[in-house]
C-alpha positions as CSV (number, residue, x, y, z in Angstrom):
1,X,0.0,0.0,0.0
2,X,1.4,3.3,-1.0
3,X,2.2,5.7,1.7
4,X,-0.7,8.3,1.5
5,X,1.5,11.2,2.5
6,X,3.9,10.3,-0.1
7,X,3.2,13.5,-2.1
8,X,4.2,15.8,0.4
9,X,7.8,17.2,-0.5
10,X,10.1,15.1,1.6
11,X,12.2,16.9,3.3
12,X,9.0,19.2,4.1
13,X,7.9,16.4,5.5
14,X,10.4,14.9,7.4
15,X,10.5,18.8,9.0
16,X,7.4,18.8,10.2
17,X,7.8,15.6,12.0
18,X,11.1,16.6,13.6
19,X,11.1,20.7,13.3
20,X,14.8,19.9,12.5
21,X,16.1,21.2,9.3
22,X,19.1,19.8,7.4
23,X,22.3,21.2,8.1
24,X,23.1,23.9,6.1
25,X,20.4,25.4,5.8
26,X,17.8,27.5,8.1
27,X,14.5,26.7,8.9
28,X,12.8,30.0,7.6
29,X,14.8,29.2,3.8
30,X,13.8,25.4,4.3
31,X,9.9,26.4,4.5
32,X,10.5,29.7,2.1
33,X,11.5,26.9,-0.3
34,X,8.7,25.1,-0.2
35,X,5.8,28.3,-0.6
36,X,4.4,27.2,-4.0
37,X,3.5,23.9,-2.5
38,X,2.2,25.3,0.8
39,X,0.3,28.3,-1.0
40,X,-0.9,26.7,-4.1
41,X,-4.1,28.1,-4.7
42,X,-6.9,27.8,-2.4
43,X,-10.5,28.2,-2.7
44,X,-12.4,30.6,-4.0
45,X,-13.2,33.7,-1.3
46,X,-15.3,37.5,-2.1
47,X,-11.8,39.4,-1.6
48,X,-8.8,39.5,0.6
49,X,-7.8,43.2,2.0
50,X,-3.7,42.8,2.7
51,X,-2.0,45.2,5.0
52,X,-4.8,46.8,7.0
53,X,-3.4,49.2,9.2
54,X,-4.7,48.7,13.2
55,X,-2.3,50.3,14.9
56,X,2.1,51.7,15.3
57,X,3.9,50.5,18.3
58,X,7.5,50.3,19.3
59,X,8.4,51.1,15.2
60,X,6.5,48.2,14.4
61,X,3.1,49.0,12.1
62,X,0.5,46.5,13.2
63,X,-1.9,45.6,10.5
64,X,-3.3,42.4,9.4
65,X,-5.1,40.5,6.4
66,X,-8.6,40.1,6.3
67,X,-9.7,37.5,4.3
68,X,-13.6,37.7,3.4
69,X,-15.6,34.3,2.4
70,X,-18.3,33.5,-0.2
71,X,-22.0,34.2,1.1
72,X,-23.8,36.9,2.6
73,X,-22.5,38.6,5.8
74,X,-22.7,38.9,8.6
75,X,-19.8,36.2,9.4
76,X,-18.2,35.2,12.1
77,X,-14.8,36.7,12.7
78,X,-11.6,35.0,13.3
79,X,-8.5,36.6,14.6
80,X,-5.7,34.7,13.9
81,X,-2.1,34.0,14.7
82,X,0.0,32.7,12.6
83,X,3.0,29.8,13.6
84,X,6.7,30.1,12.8
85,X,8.4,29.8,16.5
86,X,7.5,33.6,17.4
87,X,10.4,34.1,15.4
88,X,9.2,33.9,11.6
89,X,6.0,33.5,9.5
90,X,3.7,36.4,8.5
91,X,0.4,36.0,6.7
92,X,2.0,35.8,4.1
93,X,3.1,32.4,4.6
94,X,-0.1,31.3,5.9
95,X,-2.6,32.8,2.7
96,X,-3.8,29.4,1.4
97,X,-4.7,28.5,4.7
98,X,-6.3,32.1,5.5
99,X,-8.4,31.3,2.0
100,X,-9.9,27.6,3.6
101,X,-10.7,29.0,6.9
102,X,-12.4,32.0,5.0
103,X,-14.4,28.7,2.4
104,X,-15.9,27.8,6.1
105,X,-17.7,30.8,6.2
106,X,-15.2,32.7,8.8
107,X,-13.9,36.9,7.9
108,X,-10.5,35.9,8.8
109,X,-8.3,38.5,10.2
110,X,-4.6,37.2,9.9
111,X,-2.1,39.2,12.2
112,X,0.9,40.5,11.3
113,X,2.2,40.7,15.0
114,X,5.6,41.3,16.0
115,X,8.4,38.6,16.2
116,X,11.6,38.4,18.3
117,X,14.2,38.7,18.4
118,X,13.9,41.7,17.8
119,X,10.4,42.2,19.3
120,X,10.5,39.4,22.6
121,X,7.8,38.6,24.6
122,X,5.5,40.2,25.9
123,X,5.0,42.3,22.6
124,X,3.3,39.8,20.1
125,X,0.5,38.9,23.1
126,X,-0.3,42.3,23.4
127,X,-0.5,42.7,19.2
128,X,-3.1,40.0,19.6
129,X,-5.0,41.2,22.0
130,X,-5.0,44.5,20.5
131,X,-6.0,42.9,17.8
132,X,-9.3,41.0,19.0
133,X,-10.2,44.7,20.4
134,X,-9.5,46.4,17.0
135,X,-11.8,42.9,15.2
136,X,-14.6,43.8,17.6
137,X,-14.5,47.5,16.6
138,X,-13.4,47.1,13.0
139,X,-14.8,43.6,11.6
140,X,-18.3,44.7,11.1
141,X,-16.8,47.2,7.9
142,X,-15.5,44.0,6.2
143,X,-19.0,41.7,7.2
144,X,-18.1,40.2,10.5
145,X,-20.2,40.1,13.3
146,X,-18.8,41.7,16.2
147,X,-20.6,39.0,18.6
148,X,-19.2,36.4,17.2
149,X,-15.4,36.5,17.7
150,X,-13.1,33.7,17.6
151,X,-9.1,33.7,18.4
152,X,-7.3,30.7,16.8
153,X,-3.9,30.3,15.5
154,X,-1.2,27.0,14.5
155,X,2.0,26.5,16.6
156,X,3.5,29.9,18.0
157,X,0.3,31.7,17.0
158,X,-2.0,28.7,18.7
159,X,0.2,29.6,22.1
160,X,-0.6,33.4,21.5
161,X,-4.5,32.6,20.8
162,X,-4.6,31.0,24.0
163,X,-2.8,33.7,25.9
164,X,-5.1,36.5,24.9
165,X,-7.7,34.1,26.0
166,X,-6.3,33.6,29.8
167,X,-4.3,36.4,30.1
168,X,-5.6,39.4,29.2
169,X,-8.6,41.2,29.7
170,X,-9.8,40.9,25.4
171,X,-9.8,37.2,26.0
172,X,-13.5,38.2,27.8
173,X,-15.2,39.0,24.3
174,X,-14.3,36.2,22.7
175,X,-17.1,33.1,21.6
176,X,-14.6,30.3,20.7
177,X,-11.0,29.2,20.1
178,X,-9.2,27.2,17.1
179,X,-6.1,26.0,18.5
180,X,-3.9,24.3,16.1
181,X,-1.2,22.2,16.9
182,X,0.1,24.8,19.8
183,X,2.6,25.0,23.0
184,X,1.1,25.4,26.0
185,X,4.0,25.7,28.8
186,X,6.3,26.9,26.7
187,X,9.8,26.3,29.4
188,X,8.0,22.7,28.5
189,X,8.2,22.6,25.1
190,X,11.3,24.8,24.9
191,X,13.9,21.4,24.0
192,X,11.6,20.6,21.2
193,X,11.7,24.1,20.0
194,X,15.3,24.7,20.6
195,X,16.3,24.5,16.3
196,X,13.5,27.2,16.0
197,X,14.9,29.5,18.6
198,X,18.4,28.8,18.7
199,X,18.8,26.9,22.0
200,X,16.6,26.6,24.8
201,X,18.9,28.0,27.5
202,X,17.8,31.7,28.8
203,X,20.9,32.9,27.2
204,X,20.1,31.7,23.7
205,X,16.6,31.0,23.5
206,X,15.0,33.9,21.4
207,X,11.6,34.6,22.0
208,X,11.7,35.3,26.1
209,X,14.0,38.4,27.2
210,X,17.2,36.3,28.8
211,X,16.4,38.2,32.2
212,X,13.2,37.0,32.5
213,X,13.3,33.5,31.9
214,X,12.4,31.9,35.6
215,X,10.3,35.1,36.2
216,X,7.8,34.5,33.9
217,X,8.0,30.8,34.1
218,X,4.1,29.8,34.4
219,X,2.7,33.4,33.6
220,X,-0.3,33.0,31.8
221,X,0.6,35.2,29.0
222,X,3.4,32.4,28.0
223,X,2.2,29.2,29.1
224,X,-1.5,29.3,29.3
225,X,-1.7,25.7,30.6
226,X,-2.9,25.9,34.3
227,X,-5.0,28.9,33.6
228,X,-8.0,28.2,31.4
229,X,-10.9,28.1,33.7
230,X,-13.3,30.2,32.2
231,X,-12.0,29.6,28.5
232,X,-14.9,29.5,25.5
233,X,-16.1,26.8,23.9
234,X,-12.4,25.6,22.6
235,X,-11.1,23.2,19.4
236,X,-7.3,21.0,20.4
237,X,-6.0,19.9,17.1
238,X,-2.9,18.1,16.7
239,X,-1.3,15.3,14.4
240,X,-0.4,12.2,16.2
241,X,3.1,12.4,15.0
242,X,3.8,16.1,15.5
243,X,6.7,15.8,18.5
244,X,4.8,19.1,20.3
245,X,1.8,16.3,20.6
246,X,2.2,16.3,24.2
247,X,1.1,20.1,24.4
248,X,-2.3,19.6,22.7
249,X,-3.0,16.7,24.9
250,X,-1.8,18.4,27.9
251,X,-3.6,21.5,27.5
252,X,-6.5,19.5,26.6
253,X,-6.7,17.1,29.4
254,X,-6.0,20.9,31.9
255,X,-9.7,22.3,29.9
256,X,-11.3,19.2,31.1
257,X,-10.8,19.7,34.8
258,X,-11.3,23.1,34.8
259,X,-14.5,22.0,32.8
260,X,-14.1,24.1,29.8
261,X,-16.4,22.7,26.5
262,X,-13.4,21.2,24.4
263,X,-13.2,19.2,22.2
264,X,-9.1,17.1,21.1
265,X,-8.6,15.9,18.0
266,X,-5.5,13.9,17.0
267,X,-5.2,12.8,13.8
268,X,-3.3,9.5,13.5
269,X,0.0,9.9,11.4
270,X,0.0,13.5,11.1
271,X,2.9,15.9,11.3
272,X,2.9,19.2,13.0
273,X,1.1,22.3,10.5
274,X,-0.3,19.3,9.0
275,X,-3.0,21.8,7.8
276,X,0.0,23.9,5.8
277,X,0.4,20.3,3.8
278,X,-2.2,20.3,1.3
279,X,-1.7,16.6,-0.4
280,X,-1.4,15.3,2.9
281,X,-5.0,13.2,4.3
282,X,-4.7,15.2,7.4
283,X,-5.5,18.6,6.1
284,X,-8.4,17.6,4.5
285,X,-9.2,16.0,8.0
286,X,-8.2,18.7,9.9
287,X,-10.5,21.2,8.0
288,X,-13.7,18.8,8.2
289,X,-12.9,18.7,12.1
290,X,-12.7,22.8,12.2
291,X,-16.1,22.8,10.2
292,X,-17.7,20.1,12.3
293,X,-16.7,22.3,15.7
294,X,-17.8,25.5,13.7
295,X,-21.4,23.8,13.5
296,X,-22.1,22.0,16.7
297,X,-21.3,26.1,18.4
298,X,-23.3,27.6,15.9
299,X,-20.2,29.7,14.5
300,X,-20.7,29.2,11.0
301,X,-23.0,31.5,9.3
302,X,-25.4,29.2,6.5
303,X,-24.8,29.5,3.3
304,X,-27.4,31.1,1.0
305,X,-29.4,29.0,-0.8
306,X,-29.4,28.7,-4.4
């Protein structure tokens, strides 16, 4: 039988289920490499608005991509988060997948928030709660509804999605979460991520300020795990093979004894950003689990009849 991820690029591939690239050459060129395969043209959506301006901070000029779906408005509205380590990605790199949230009836509003090193933590949780303030004030000019907000996001952006939601005040407004494949404690994860971040001692790690390392060990705004009573109606996907597995069902296994409405998926075989792999099975699974989450909450606005 033939393998039915065998049409994924391999050393894509064999990436995603290590986060490892060869030596030689970074992970940012490894994945830059591969674009025309991750972004090959996605569904059909009404129009996508790229660069909207929400806000300058610290040099940096916040905007984001709103992506607007087929159908008649108003839709619900997802702010999302992008992955890439907190150190890489953009929307950019993310379009096709902004384009199949958008085909299950979502406005999606993909962040451009900033990234160390330059920019270390705390400053891309506050761009994303900023940002699920500006969606609730903005969204509605673009067809959202500005009662139904979700925060989701895949890897890095999955951890900031879920750190707007327990720590910080925006995290109130919001109806649901799409957390996709994510890190939840992140001094945890921090020896898996150590070929993203360039080592996971306080010294070389990238994404915390070296000073704060132990201080902010636990704080909710880094490693949400612990602190999710009160969370919304939440979605865990992960790939069974994705080595930051542990996270999903970590953080999943916290939301049920704090009795937060969840719901874990793990798809067996599947790498991490599975959903970033469009010939692989899991991203056709992974989308059918979003839309079947989207409908049991109510979150997906019908579609018109014909």
């Amino acid at each position: 039988m033939s393998d039915p991820a065998a049409t994924v690029p391999g050393p894509l591939l064999e990436f995603q289920l290590t986060l490892r690239a060869p030596d030689g050459i970074s992970p940012a060129a490894l994945l830059g490499s591969y674009d025309d395969y991750v972004n090959a043209d996605g569904p059909p959506v009404a129009a996508v608005h790229h660069g909207v301006p929400m806000r300058e901070v610290a040099g940096w000029r916040l905007g984001a991509d709103i992506t607007v779906p087929l159908g008649e408005p108003p839709f619900t509205v997802l702010v999302y988060l992008h992955g890439g380590g907190w150190v890489m990605g953009a929307p950019h790199t993310h379009r096709r997948l902004a384009t199949e949230l958008a085909a299950l009836g979502l406005l999606v509003v993909s962040v451009d928030y900033r990234r160390a090193p330059k920019h270390r933590f705390p400053a891309a949780v506050g761009d994303a709660e900023f940002a699920v303030g500006w969606a609730a004030g903005h969204a509605a000019e673009f067809g959202g509804d500005p009662a139904r907000i979700l925060v989701g996001g895949d890897s890095a952006g999955a951890n900031l999605a879920a750190c707007v939601l327990t720590g910080t005040a925006a995290g109130r407004s919001v109806s649901g979460a799409l957390l996709l494949y994510g890190v939840y404690d992140y001094h945890r994860a921090l020896p898996v991520l150590a070929p993203l971040l360039a080592g996971h001692e306080a010294h070389t790690q990238l994404y915390l300020p070296p000073g704060d390392f132990e201080a902010v060990r636990g704080d909710p705004r880094l490693s949400p795990e612990g602190h999710g009573a009160g969370m919304p109606p939440t979605l865990v996907a992960v790939g069974g093979r994705d080595p930051l597995c542990v996270e999903s069902t970590a953080f999943a296994a916290h939301l049920a004894e704090v009795g937060v409405p969840h719901e874990l998926v793990v798809l067996d075989g599947a790498p991490h950003a599975f959903l970033q792999l469009p010939t692989h099975p899991a991203h056709d699974e992974g989308l059918a689990a979003i839309g079947r989450f989207l409908d049991r909450h109510g979150f997906r606005t019908p579609a018109p009849e014909s």
